[in-house]
N, C-alpha and C positions, 0 to 999 in steps of 0.2 A: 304619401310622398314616394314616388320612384326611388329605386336602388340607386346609389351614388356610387357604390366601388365595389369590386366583386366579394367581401366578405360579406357585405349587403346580400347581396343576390344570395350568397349561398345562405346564410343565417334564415330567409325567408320562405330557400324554398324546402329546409328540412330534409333533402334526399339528394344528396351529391351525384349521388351514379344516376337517379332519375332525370334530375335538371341536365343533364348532358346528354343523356341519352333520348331525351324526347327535348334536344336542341331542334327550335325553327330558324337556327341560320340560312337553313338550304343548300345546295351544291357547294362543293368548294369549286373555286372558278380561278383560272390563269386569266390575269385579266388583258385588256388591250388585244394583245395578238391575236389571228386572227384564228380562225378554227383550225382551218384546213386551207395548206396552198394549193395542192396537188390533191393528195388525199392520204390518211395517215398510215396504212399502209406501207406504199411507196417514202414514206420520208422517215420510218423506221429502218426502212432499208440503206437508207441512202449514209444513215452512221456508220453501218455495217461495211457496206460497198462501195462508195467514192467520199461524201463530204456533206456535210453539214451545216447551216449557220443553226444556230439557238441564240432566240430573242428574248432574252435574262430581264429587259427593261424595266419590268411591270411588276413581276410577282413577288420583288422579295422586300422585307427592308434594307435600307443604308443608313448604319449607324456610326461615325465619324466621331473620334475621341481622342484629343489630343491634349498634354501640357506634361509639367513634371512628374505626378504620379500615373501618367498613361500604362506604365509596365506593368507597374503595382497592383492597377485594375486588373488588368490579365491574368498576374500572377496569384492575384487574392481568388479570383474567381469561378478560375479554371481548373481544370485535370490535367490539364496539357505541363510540363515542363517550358521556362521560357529562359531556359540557360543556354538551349542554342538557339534564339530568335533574333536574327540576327535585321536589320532594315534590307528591304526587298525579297524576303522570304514570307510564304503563308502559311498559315495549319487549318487543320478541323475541330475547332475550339469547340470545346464541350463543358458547360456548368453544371453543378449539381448542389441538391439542394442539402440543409446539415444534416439531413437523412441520407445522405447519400443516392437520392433518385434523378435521373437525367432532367432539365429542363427544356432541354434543346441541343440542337447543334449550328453550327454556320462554319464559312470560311471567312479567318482572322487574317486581313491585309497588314505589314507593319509596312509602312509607307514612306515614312521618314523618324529621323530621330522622334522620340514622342510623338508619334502620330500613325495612328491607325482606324482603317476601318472595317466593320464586322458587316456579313452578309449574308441573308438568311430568312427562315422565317422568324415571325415573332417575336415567342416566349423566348430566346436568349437574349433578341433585342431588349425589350421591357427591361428583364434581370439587369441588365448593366448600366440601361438610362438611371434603374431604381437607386443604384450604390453609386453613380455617380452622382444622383441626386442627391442624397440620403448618407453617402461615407465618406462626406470631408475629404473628396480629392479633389487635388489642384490639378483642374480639368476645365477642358473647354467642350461640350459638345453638340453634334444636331442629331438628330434622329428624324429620317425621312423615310417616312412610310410605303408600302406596298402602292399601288396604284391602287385605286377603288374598283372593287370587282363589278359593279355595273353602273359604268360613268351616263348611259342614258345620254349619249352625244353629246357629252359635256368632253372640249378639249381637256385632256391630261396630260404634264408633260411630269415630267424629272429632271433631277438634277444633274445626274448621268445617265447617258443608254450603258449597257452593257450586254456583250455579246461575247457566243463562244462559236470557235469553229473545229468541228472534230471530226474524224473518218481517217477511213486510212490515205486519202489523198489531201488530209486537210495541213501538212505542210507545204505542200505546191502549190496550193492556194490563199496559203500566209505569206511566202516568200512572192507569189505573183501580184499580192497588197502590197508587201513594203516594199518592191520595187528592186530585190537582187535577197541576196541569201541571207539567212537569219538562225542565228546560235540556236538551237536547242539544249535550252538549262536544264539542270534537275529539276525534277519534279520539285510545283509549289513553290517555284524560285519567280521573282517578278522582273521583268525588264523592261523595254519601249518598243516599238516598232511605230511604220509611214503608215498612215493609212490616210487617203482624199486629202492628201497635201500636208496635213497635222500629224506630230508625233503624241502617241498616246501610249499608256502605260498598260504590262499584258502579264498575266501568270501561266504559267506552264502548267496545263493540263490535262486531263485527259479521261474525261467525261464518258467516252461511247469505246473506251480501251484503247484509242489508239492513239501518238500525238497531236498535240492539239493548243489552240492557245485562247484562253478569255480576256477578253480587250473592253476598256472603258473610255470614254470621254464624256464632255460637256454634251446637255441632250439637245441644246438647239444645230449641234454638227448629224442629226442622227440621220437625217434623209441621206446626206449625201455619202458618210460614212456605209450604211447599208447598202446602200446603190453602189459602190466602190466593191465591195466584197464582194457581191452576188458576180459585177460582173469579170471580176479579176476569175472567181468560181466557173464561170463558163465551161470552159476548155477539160476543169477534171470531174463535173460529175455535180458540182455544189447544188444542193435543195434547202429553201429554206423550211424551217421546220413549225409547225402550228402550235398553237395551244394544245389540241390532242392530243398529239401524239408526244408530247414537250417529256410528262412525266413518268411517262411510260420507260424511258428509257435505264432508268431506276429498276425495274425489274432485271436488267441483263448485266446490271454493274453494282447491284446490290446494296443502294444505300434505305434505309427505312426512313422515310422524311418527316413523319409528324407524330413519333411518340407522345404520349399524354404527356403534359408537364407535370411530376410532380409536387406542387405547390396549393393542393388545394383545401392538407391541415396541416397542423405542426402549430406549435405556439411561436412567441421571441421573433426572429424577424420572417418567419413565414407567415404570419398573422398582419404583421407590420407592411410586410409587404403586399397580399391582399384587400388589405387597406387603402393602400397605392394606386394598385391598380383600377379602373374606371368599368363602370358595370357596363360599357360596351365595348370589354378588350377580348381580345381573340381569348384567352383562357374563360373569361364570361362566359361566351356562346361556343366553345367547342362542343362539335357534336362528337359524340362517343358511339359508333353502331359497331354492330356485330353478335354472334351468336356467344359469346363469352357474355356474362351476367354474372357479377359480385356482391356481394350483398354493400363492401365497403370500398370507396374508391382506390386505397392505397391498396388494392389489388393488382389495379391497374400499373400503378409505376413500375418504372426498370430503372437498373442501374447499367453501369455502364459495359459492364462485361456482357450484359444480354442482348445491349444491341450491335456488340462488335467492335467498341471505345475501350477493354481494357486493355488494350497497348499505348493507347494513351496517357494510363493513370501512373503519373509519376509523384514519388512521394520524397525529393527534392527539394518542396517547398511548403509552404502555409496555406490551405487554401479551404475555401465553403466544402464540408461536406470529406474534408481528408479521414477524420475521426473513423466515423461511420466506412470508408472506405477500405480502412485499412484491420478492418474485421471480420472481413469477407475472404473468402474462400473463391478465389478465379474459379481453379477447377471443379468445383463444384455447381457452378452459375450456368444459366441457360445460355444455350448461344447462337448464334446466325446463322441462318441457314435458308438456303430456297428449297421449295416444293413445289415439283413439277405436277399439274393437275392432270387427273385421266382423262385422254380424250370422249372415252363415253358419257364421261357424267358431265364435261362441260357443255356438249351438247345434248343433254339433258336438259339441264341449265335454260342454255343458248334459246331451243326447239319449244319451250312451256310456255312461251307468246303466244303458241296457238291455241294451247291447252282451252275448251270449250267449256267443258263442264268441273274441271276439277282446279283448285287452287294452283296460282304459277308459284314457278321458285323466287326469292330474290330477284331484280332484274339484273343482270351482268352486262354491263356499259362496256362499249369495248372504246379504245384500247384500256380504259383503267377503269377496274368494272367498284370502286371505293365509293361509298355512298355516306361517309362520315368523314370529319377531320383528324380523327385518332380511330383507326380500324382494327377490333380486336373478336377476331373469328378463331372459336376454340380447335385447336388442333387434338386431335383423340389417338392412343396407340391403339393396337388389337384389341385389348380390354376394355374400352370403351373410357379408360382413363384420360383428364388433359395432361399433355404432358408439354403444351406449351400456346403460344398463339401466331395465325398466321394474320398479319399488320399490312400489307399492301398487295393489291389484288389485280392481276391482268393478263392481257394480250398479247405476246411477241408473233410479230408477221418474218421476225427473223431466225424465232425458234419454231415457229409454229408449233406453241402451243400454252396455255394457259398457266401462269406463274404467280407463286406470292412469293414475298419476304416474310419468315416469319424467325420465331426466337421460340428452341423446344429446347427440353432440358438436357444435360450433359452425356445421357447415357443413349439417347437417339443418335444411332450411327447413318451416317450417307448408306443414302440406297436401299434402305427399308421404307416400308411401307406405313403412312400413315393416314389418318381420314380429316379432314378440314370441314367442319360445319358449317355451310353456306345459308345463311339466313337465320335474321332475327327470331329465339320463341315468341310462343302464343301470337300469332300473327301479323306480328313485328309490332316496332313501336311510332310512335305519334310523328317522326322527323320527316319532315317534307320529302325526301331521298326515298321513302321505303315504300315499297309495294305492299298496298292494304286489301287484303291480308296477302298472303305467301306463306308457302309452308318449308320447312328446311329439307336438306338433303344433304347426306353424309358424301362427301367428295376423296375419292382415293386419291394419291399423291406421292410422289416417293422425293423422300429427303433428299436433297441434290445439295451441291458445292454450291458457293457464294465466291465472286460475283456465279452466274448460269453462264455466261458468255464466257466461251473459252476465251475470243481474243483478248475479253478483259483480266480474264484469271493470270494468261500466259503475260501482257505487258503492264498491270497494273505497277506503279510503284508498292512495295511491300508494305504492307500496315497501314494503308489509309480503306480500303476498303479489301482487303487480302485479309488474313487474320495473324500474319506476322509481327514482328516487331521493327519499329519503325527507326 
């Protein structure tokens, strides 16, 4: 009889970090959109240099939660404070499990009185459908899934498109959509704007570091709403942007997008909830790659200070995983940081496709060279010691030059040097994504500031991806 829910799956296969790490998901994919409009290169730049559309449609879920314990939900569930959440403001809603290990993150719309929706991947979705299912709240909810990463010419639609527009010309290009001037709110504040004749609801952002705004509607308005923008866009520069180059953008603004979820022991409702879950859900088949190998998966987890969330953690209220939280030592906890990769070793790297006779490195996918859905590449000091892990790997055509996201420990100062292990040992493993065999190589690197994009360090709002307090 097949595995029915992921405690199945894992009870069978006896090796946590094995079954994930020799995951046959294969690629992770941005689905729908198309690869490349131009080419991704040019449409990196184009955040940088004039404007941007980003097609958000496809890859996340939309999770909608509303009635009289709506608050409750958030409040019970999250790290975030929701004593100033006021209706038409957002955050970067973080759960954790009563270990206190990250499950995820997304951005938390409050939409109306009792009525909110979450946006994101996955594992925070699952968590919340699980306790609205499962914790007697007076709730109403849907949960609408990602798009399917290969529809195989099967029409897909959604229930809303959603779209961001960001660059530094991307308010001339907001205000030339809704048709005359338009407030810029604070950051993560929600409003409305015109856009192809409809008023549709927008959050203040600012994705690529500069102002910016994400706009939603009903998805049957999407042709002609997209068509509206590109060509309001004309006149200052606007590109839309692929699937390609979509994620990339995350190395120059610093968010880590798919830490492991930790949920995959624990007794009481981590058990309970594994149970829940369905042996084809994204925590089932997450692939785990990278040169880091644990013998036990809670190796793998972080909390929230390692990925750059302890300004978030407010202890205000009741919530999963407060206990655990509030035993921990900030300053002593790993923390955020980018690593700028040596030019010679990426073209190293790059150059071993032609390699004849001797084993290649890893392959490095450009622009996002991630070949797993949780990517954990040991970081090494001088001593050959880890002293933490680099989690998201790539390209900038605006930095020109090779970037991770990674999380090292407290006493790694900016601007020292450190080495990143590029490729799986013993000739990697069984995951569709890996080059069989490949041999590793030790990549110099020097610990650089988060976000790496100055424009984004100099205008981000403080403490959402800064390391201030918010």
């Amino acid at each position: 009889m097949a595995a029915s829910n992921l405690q199945d799956v894992l009870d069978r296969s006896g090796d946590v970090v094995e079954l994930l790490r020799n995951s046959q998901i294969g690629a992770y994919i941005y689905p729908v959109v198309p690869y490349e409009f131009t080419n991704w290169r040019h449409e990196q730049k184009a955040w940088r240099e004039t404007a941007v559309l980003f097609d958000q449609s496809h890859h996340m879920v939309n999770f909608w939660f509303k009635g009289p314990d709506a608050l409750k939900l958030v409040s019970d569930t999250g790290i975030n404070s929701v004593a100033n959440f006021p209706v038409n403001m957002a955050k970067q809603f973080v759960p954790c499990t009563p270990a206190g290990h990250v499950i995820g993150d997304g951005i938390l719309f409050h939409l109306d009185d009792d009525e909110f929706v979450w946006v994101g991947r996955n594992p925070a979705a699952n968590w919340l459908r699980y306790h609205c299912e499962t914790g007697g709240y007076k709730l109403d909810f849907e949960y609408d899934n990602r798009s399917p990463s290969r529809p195989y010419g099967k029409a897909v639609t959604r229930k809303y498109w959603r779209f961001q527009i960001q660059g530094p010309n991307a308010w001339q290009v907001i205000e030339a959509v809704n048709g005359g001037p338009l407030e810029q709110l604070k950051f993560f504040r929600l409003a409305e704007m015109n856009v192809a004749g409809q008023r549709v609801r927008t959050l203040r952002h600012g994705m690529a570091g500069e102002p910016g705004l994400e706009l939603w509607g009903p998805y049957e308005t999407y042709d002609e709403v997209r068509g509206a923008i590109l060509e309001a866009g004309k006149d200052f520069g606007l590109e839309p942007c692929g699937a390609r180059a979509y994620a990339s953008n995350t190395l120059e603004s610093g968010w880590i997008p798919s830490p492991l979820p930790g949920i995959y022991t624990g007794d009481g409702v981590l058990r309970s909830y594994r149970e829940w879950l369905p042996a084809d859900s994204y925590e089932a088949n997450n692939a785990l790659a990278g040169s880091f190998v644990a013998d036990k998966i809670e190796d793998y987890y972080l909390n929230p200070w390692e990925l750059g969330y302890g300004q978030f953690v407010k202890f205000d209220h009741d919530f999963i995983g407060r206990d655990a939280l509030e035993r921990i030592e900030p300053e002593t906890q790993r923390k955020k940081v980018t690593l700028a990769w040596d030019d010679e070793d990426l073209t190293r790297i790059l150059a071993s496709v032609t390699f004849a006779n001797d084993e290649p490195f890893q392959f490095f996918d450009l622009p996002i060279a991630n070949y797993g859905s949780s990517n954990f590449d040991s970081v090494l000091d001088p001593d050959g010691n880890v002293v933490g892990y680099s989690m998201f790997t790539g390209y900038s055509a605006n930095e020109k030059r090779g970037l991770s996201l990674a999380t090292v420990d407290s006493a790694v100062e900016i601007g020292s040097e450190v080495h990143v292990v590029w490729g799986e040992p013993n000739g990697g493993t069984r995951k569709t994504t890996v080059d069989h065999p490949h041999q590793q190589l030790h990549v110099r690197a020097l610990v650089s500031p988060v976000p790496y994009s100055e424009p984004a360090r100099l205008s981000y709002h403080q403490g959402w991806r800064t390391g201030a307090a918010r």
